[in-house]
C-alpha positions as CSV (number, residue, x, y, z in Angstrom):
1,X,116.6,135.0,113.6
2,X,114.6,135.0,109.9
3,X,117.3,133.8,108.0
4,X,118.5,131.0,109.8
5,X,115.0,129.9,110.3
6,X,114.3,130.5,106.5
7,X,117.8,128.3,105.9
8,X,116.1,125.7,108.2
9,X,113.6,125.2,105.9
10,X,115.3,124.7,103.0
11,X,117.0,122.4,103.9
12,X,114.5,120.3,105.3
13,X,112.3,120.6,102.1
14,X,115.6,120.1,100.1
15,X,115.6,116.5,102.5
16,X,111.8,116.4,102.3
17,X,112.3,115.9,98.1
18,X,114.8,113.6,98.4
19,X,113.1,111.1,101.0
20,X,109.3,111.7,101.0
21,X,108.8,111.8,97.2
22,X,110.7,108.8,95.2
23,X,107.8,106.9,95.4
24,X,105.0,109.1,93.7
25,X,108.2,111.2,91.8
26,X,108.7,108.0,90.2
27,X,105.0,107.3,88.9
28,X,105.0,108.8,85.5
29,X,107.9,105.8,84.6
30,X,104.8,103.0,84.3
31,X,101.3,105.6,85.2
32,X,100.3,106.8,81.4
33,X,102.1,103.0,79.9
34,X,99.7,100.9,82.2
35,X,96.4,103.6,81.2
36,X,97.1,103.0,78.0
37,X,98.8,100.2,76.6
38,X,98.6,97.9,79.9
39,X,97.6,94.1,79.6
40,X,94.6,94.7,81.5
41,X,91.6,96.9,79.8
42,X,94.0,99.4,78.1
43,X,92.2,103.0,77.2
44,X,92.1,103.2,72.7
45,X,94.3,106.1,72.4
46,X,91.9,109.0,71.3
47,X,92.2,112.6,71.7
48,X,88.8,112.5,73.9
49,X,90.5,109.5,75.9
50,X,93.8,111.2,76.6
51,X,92.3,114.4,77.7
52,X,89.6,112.4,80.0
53,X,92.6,110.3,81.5
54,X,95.1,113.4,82.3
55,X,92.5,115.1,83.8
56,X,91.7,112.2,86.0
57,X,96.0,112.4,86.6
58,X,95.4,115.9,87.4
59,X,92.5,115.9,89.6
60,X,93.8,112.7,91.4
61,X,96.9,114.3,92.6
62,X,94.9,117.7,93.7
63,X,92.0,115.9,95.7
64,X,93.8,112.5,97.0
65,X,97.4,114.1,97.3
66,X,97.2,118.1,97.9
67,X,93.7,118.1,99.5
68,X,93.4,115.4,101.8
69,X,97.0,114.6,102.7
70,X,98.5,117.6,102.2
71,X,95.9,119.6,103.6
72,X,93.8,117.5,106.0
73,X,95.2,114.3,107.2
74,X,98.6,115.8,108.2
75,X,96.6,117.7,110.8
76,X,96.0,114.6,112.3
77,X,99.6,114.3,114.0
78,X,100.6,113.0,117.1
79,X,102.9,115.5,118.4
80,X,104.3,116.1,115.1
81,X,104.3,111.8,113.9
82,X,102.6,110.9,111.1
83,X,102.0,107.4,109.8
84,X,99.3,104.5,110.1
85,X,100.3,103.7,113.6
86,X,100.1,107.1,114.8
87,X,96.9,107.6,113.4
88,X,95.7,104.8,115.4
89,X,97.0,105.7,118.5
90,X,95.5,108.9,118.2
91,X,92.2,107.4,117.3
92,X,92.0,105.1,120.0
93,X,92.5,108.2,122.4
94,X,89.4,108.6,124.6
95,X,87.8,104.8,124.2
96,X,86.9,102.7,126.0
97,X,89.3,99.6,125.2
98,X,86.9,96.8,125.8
99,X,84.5,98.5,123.2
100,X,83.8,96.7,120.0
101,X,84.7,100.4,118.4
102,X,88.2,100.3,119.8
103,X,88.7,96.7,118.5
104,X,87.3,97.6,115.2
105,X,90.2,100.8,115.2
106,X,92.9,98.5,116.2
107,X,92.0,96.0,113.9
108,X,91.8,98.7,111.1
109,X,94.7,100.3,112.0
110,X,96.7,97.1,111.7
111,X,95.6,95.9,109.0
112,X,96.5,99.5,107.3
113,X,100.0,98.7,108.6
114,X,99.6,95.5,106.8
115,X,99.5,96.7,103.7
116,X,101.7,98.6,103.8
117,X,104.2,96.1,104.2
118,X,103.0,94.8,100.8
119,X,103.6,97.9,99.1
120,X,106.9,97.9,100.9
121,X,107.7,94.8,98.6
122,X,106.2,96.1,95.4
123,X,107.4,99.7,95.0
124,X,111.1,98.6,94.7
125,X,110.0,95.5,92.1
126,X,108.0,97.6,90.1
127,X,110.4,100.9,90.0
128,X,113.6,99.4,89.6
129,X,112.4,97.3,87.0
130,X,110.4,99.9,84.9
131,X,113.6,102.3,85.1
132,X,115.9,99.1,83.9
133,X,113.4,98.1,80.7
134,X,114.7,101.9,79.4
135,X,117.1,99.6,78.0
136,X,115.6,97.9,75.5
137,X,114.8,100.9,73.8
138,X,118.3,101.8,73.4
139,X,118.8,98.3,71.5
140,X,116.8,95.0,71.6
141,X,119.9,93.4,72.5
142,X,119.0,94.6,76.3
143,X,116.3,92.6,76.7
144,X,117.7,89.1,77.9
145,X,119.5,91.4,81.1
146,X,116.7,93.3,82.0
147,X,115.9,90.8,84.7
148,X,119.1,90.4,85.8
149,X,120.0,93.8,85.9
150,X,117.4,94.6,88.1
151,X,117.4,92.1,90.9
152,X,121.6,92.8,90.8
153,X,120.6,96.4,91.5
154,X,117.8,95.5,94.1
155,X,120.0,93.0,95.8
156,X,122.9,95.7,96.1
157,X,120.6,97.9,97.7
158,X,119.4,95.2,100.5
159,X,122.7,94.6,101.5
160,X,123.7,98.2,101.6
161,X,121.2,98.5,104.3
162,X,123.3,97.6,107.6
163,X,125.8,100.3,105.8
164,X,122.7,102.8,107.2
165,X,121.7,105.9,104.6
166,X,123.1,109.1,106.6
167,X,126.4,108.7,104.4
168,X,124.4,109.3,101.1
169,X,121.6,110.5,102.5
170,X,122.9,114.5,101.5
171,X,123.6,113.1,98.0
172,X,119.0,112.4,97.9
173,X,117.8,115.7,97.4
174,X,120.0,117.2,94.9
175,X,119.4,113.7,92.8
176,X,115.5,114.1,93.2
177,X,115.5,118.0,92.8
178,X,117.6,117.0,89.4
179,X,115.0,113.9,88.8
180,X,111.7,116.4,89.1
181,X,113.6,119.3,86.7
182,X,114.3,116.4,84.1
183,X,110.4,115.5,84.3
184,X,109.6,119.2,83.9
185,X,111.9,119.7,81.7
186,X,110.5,116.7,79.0
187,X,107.2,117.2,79.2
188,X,107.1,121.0,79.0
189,X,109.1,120.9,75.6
190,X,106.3,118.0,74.2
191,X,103.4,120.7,75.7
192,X,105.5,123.3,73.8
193,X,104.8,120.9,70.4
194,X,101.6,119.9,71.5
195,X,99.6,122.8,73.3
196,X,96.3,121.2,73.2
197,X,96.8,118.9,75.8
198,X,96.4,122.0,78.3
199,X,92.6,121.7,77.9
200,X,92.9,118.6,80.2
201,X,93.1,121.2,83.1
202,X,89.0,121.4,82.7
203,X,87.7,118.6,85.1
204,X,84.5,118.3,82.6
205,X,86.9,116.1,80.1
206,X,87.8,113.3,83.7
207,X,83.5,113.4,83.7
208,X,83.2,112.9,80.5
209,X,85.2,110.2,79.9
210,X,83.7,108.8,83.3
211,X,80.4,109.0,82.2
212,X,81.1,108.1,78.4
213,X,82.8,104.9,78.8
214,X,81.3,103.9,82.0
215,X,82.9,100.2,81.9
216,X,86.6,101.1,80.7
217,X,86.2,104.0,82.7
218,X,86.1,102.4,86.0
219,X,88.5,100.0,85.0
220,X,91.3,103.1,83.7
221,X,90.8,103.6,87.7
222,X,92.9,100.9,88.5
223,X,95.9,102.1,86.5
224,X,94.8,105.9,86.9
225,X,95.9,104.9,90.8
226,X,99.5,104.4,90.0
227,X,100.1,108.3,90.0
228,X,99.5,108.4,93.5
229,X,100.9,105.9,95.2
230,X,103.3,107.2,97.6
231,X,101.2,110.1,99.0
232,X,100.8,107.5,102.3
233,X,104.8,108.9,102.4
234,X,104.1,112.3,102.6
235,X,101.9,111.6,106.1
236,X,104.3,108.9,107.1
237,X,107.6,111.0,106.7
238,X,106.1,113.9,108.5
239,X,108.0,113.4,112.0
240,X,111.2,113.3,109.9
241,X,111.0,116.9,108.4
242,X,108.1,118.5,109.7
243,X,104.5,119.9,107.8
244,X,105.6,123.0,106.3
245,X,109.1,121.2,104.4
246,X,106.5,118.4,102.8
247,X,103.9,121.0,102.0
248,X,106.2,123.3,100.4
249,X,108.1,121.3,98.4
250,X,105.0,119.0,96.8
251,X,103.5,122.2,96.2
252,X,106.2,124.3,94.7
253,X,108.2,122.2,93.1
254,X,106.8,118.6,92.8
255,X,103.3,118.7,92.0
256,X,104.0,121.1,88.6
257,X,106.8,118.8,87.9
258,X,105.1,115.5,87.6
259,X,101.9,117.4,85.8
260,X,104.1,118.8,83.4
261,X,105.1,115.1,82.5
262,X,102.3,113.8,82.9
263,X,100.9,116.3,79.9
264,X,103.6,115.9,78.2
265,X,103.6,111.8,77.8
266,X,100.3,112.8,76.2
267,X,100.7,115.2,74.0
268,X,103.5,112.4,72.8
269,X,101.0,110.1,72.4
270,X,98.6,112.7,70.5
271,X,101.6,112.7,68.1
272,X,102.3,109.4,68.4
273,X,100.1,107.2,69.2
274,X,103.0,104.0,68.9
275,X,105.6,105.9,71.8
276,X,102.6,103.9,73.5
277,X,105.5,101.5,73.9
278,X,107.6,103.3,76.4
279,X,106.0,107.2,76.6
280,X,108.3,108.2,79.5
281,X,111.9,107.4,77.9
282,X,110.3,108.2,74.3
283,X,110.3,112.4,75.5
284,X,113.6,112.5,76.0
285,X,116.3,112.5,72.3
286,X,118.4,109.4,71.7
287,X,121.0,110.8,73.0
288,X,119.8,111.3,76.5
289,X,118.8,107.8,76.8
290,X,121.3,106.4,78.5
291,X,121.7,109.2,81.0
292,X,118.1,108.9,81.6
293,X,117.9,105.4,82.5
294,X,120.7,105.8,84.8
295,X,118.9,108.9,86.6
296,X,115.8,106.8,86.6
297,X,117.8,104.3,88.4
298,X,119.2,106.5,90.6
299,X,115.8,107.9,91.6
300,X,113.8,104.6,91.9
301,X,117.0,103.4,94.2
302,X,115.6,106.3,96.3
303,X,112.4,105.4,96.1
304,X,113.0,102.4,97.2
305,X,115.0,103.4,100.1
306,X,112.3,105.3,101.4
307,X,110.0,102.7,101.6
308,X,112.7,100.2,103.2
309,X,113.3,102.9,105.5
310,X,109.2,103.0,106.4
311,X,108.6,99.5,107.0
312,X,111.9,99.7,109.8
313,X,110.5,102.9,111.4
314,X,107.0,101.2,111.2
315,X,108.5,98.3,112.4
316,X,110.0,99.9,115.5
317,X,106.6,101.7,116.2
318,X,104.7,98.6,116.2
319,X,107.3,96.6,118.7
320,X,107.0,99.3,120.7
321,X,103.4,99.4,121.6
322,X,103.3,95.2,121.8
323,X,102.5,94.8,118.4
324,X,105.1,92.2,117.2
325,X,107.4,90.6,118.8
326,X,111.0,92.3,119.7
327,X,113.4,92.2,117.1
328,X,117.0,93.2,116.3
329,X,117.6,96.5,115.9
330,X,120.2,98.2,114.9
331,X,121.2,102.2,114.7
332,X,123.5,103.2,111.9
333,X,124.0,107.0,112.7
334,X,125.0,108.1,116.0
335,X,123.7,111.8,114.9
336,X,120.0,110.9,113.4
337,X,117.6,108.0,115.8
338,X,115.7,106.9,112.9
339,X,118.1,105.8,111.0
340,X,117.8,101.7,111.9
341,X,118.3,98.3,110.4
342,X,116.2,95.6,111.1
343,X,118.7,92.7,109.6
344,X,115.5,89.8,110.1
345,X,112.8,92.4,107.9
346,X,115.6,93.2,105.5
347,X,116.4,89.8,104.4
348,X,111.9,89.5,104.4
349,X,111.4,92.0,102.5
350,X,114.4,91.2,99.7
351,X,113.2,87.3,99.4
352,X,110.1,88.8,98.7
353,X,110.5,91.4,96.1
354,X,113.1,88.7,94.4
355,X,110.3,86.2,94.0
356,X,107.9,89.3,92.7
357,X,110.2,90.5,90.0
358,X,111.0,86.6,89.0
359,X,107.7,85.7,89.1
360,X,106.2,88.6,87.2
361,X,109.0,89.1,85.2
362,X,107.8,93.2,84.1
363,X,106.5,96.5,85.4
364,X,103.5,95.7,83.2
365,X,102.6,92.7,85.2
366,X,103.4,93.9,88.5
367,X,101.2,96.7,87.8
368,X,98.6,94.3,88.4
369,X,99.4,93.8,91.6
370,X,100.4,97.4,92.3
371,X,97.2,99.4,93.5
372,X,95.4,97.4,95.9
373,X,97.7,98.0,98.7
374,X,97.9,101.4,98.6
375,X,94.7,102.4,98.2
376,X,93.1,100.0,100.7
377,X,95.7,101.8,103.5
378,X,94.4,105.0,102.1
379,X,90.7,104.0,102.6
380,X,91.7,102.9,105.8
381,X,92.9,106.2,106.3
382,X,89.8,108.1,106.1
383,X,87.8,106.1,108.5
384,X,90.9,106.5,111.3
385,X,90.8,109.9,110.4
386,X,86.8,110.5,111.3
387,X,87.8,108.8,114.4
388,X,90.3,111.5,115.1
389,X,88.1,114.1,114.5
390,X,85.2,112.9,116.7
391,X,87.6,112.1,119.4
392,X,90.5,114.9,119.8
393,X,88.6,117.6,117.2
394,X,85.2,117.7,118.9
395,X,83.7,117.3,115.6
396,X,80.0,116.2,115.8
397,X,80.0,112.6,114.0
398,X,78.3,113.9,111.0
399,X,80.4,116.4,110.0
400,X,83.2,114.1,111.0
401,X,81.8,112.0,108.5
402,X,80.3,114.2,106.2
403,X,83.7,115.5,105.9
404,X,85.5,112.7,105.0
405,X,82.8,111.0,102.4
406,X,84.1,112.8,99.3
407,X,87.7,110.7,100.0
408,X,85.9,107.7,100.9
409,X,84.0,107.7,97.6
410,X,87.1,108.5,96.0
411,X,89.3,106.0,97.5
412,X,86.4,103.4,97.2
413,X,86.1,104.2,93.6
414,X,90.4,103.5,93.4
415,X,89.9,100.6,95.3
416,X,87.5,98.9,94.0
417,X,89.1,99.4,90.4
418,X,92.0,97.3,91.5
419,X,89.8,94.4,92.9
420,X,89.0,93.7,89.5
421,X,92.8,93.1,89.4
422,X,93.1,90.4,92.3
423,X,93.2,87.2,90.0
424,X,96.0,88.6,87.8
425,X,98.3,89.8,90.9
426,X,96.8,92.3,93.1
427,X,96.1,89.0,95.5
428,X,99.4,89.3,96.2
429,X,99.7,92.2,98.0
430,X,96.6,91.2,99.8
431,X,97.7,87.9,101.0
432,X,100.9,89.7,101.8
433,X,99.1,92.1,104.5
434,X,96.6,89.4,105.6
435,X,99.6,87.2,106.4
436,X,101.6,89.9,108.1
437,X,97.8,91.1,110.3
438,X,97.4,87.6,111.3
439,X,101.0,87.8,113.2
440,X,100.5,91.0,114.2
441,X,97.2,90.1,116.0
442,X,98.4,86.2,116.8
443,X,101.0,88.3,118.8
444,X,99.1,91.1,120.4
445,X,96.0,88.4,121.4
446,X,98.8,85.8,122.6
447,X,100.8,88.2,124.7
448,X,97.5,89.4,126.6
449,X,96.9,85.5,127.1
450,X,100.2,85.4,128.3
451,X,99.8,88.5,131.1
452,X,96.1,86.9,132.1
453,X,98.1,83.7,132.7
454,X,100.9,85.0,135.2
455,X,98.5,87.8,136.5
456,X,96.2,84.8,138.2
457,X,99.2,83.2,139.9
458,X,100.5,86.7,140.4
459,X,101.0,87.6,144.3
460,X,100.5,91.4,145.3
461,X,104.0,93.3,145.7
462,X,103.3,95.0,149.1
463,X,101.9,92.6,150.7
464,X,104.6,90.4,150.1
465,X,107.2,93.0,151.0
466,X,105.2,93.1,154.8
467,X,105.4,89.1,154.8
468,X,109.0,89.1,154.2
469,X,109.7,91.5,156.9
470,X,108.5,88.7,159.5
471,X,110.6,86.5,157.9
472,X,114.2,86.1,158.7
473,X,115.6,86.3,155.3
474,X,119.5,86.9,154.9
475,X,120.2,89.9,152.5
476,X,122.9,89.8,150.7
477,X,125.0,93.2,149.1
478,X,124.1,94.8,146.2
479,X,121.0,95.6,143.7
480,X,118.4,93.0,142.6
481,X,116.8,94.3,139.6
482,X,113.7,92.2,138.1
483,X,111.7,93.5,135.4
484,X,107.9,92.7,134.7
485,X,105.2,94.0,133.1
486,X,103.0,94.9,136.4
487,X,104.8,96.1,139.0
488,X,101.9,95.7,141.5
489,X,102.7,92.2,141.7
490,X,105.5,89.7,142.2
491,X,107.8,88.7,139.3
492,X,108.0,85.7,139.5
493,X,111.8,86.1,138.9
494,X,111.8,87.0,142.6
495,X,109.8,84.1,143.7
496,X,112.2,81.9,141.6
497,X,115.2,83.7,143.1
498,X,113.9,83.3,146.7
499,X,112.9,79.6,145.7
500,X,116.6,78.6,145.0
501,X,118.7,81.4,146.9
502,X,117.1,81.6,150.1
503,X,118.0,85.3,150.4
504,X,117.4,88.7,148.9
505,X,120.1,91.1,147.8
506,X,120.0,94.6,149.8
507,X,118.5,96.6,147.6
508,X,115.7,95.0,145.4
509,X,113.8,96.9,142.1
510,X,110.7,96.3,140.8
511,X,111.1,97.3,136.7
512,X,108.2,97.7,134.6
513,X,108.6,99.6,131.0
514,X,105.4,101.1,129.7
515,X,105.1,102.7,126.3
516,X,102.9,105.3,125.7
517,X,101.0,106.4,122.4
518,X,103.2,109.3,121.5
519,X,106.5,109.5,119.9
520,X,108.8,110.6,122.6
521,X,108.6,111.0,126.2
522,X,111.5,114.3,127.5
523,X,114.3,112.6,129.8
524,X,112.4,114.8,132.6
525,X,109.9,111.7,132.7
526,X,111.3,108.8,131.9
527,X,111.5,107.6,135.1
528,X,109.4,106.9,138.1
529,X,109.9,105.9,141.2
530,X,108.4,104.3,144.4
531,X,110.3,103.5,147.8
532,X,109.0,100.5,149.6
533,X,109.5,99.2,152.5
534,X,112.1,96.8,153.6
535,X,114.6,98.6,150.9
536,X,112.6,97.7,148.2
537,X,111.4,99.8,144.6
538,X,109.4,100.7,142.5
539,X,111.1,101.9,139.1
540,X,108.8,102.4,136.3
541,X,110.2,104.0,132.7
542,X,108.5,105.6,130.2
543,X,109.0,105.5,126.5
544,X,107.0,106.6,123.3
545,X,106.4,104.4,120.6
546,X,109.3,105.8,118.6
547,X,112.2,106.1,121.7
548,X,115.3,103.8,121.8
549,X,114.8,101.4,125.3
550,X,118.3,101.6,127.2
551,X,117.1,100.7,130.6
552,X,120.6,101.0,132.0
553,X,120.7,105.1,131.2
554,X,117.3,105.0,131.9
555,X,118.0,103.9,136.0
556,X,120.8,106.3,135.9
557,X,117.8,109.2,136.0
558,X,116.8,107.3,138.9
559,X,119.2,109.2,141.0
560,X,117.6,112.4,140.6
561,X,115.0,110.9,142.2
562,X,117.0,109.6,145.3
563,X,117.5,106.0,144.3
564,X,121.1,105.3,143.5
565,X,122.1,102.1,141.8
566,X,125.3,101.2,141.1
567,X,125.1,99.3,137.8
568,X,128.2,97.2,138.3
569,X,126.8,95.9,141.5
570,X,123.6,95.2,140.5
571,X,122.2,92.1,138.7
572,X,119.2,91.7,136.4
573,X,116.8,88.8,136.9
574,X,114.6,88.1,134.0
575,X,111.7,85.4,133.7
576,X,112.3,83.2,131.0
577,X,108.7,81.5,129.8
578,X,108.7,78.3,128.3
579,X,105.1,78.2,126.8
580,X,102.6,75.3,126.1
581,X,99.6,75.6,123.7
582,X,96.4,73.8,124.9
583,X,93.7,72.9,122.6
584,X,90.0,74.5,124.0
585,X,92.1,77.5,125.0
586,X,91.0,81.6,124.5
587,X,93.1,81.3,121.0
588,X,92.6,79.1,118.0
589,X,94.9,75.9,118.8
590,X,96.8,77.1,115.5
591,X,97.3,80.6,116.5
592,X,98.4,79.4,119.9
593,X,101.3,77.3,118.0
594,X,101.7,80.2,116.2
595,X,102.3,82.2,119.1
596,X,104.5,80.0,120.7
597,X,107.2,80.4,117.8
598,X,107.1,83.5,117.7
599,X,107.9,84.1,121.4
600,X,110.7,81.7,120.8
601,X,112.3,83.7,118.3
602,X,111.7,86.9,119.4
603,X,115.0,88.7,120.4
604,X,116.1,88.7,123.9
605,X,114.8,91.3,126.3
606,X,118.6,91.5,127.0
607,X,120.1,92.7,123.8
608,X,116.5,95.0,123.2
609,X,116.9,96.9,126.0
610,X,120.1,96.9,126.5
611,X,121.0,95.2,129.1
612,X,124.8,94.2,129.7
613,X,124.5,90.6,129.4
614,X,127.2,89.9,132.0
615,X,124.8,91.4,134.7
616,X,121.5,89.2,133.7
617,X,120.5,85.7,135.2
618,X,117.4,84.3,133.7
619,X,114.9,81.9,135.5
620,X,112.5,79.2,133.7
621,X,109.4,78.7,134.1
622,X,106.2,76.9,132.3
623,X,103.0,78.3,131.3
624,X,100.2,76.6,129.6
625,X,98.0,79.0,127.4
């Protein structure tokens, strides 16, 4: 059983490389450039300086990377899920949901998600485009295409998306194992020339420089940052390959790899203080130019993917647990459920990195706006994560928070860095989240206006069940099947359908769908059910924030349970809500019109659960927020 188990995890860490790590594996392309010959506060190249900043490199990637993620914050799982919204869920456990605490969690939690959106749009500008200017080194005559190049290849990859990744999916990892050897590979023989750099491993030369250039210092922080970005993938990714594959391959394999380069760009630039100009692509010979910028490519195309791939999964999560508003979604592997599309997110997301490459026109520029994002979802992070250890740990608050100070100061000290940043690009990112919070609250505040609305006309279920049992009213064959949110009450579906019908079919099903805050729920619970009187049912199913609604092989559990429907006799009656914004109302008159379009365009509970539409009938009615 050893071996198989030990081929197991191979594999997955061979999967791990190629999906968790594109992002931070593809750092050292722009990381040591922006330090040191960025538009913004670039560090004099000095020996002192270059040792000070590759310690920082080195140091950054042991505490923020290997210690806390690696180490700490992928203990905070939820049953094996990693990500922003699973932290949240897991913090919230235990609260009271009324509390201003809880509120304050939620609100944190989404705005983490937030912003990560906005890194979702500038990790494929900035890496694509940074792997693409290797082409101007190779002759000036490049430069006019580099643009065009880029948003060709970015583009391509958008559209490629409905296509789904499994089919190159296996191709990832050998790519990025290649991709990580190159790096090694590069920088070791520029260590080999330039031994000295090796002294950076002291942390006393990251202090020194600290404390010696105490302006420029803090300000390196906000380019020192790029070297990490991505490590929110290694939490994120972790219900896709497990802890151990992650841990294993950042530590064996990627970790030493990016180091290496990292040392090695400097010991270039200790040589050569002008390969300041491109230090990446000026390791390799001429004649491995070109087949480096076509691995670097390759790799940032990956990286890129991964990050599409995210924001869909994150996506999901959040319409799941009544975040945003349903939208199509689409499986593109029969064999793996997290490969998705979202087609309305795809076309977001590639308007928006367009108009980021056009509008900043280089990696040097988008650096600017690269850094605020991730490291505000990574301060974010920490405060989750004391949250999580109060609540499901049973740590005492201060060590909770004790704990976690050393990465707050840390992340404060990143964060703050790139604030300085905000006028020259890093408001982007920023209004980017803020934009995409304020719909993911405008929905969750709307659709609990909308509940509190039909809850006070609302009439209790079992009651009415005993009232229409003195009531001659004709029955008719076959299954009535109305969903709502509460099934203690009356849809009022069912009022509508007695309203114009004057009868009720023979067998008549209360559906409610609740989604709870873990990833999965086994088949063994997904449904529950409640006989009534006068034939009637309660059927209540239960996902997790990360399972594929299909209520029509969910009801087919229902048998087990000693409720048979037969689906092609049965008929689904949906409410359809036509809704009306009211000035003085619970919601800013704004967010209320906000609301309302966003409930208009949301996709049909029909096509998101699966529903065949031939079976539905939907019935109108209005509601005034």
């Amino acid at each position: 059983m050893q071996a198989p188990d030990n081929k197991r995890q191979l594999t997955l860490t061979l999967a791990a490389l190629g999906i968790v790590y594109g992002d931070i594996g593809t750092s050292p392309l722009y990381s040591i450039k922006e330090v040191f010959g960025g538009a913004h506060h670039p560090v004099p190249i000095t020996p002192d300086n270059v040792l000070g900043i590759l310690s920082l490199f080195l140091w950054s990637l042991l505490i923020v990377v290997t210690l806390k993620y690696v180490a700490f914050i992928m203990r905070a799982n939820n049953k094996g899920e990693g990500g922003i919204i699973a932290l949240m869920t897991l913090a919230l456990h235990n609260g009271n949901p009324s509390s201003w605490q809880q509120k304050l969690l939620v609100a944190l939690g989404l705005f983490g998600a937030a912003l990560f959106y906005g890194d979702g749009v500038i990790t494929p500008a900035i890496s694509v485009l940074s792997a693409v200017e290797g082409l101007e080194l190779i002759t000036p005559a490049f430069k006019p295409y580099i643009l065009p190049i880029t948003l060709s290849i970015l583009v391509g990859l958008f559209l490629f998306q409905r296509r789904g990744t499994a089919s190159v999916g296996a191709l990832f990892g050998p790519i990025m194992v290649l991709w990580f050897a190159v790096l090694a590979l590069f920088g070791g023989i520029a260590i080999v020339e330039h031994p000295a750099v090796l002294a950076a491993v002291n942390p006393l030369y990251a202090f020194h420089f600290l404390l010696g250039n105490a302006a420029l210092g803090f300000f390196a922080l906000g380019a020192v940052v790029l070297c990490i970005t991505g490590a929110e993938a290694l939490y994120a990714d972790m219900g896709h390959f497990g802890a151990k594959p992650i841990q294993y391959a950042w530590l064996g394999y990627v970790l030493p790899a990016l180091v290496i380069n990292y040392f090695g760009q400097g010991a270039l630039l200790l040589a050569d203080p002008a390969a300041i100009a491109n230090p990446f692509y000026l390791l390799a010979p001429d004649w491995a130019l070109y087949p480096l910028v076509i691995l670097a490519t390759v790799a940032t195309v990956i990286a890129s993917q991964a990050v599409i791939s995210g924001a869909f999964s994150i996506t999901q999560q959040a319409i799941q647990l009544g975040y945003t508003p349903r939208l199509e979604v689409r499986h593109t592997s029969e064999r793996e459920i997290g490969q998705i599309y979202l087609p309305a997110l795809n076309w977001l997301l590639l308007i928006s990195i367009i108009a980021l490459v056009v509008g900043f026109g280089s990696s040097s520029k988008l650096a600017a706006a690269y850094g605020i994002a991730v490291t505000g979802t990574m301060l974010i992070t920490n405060f989750l994560a004391i949250a999580v250890a109060v609540r499901l740990w049973n740590w005492s608050p201060l060590r909770a928070v004790l704990g976690a100070l050393p990465f707050i100061v840390i992340d404060l000290g990143f964060f703050l860095a790139n604030s300085v940043k905000i006028p020259d690009g890093g408001w982007f990112p920023l209004a980017f989240g803020l934009a995409i919070f304020v719909l993911l609250t405008t929905w969750k505040r709307g659709r609990e206006l909308l509940h509190q609305r039909l809850a006070e006309d609302a009439l209790q279920l079992k009651p009415f069940i005993a009232d229409i049992a003195g009531n001659a009213i004709g029955r008719v064959p076959g299954t009535a099947i109305f969903m709502t949110p509460d099934p203690e009450s009356v849809p009022h579906a069912l009022l509508h359908s007695i309203k114009h019908y004057k009868t009720l079919h023979q067998q008549v099903i209360i559906l409610s769908v609740r989604v709870f805050d873990v990833p999965y729920v086994p088949a063994i619970d997904r449904v529950e059910v409640h006989r009534l009187a006068e034939n009637f049912a309660q059927v209540i199913v239960h996902y997790g924030f990360k399972d594929e609604p299909d209520i029509p092989a969910a009801l087919k559990l229902s048998a087990e349970a000693g409720l048979d429907i037969e689906m092609m006799d049965s008929s689904f009656f949906l409410g359809r809500e036509t809704l009306i914004p009211k000035l003085g109302s619970a919601m800013a008159y704004w967010r209320s019109l906000l609301f309302v379009a966003m409930f208009r365009n949301a996709s049909s509970a029909t096509a998101f659960f699966k529903i065949p539409s031939n079976r539905v009938v939907e019935l109108g009615s209005q509601i005034v927020l």
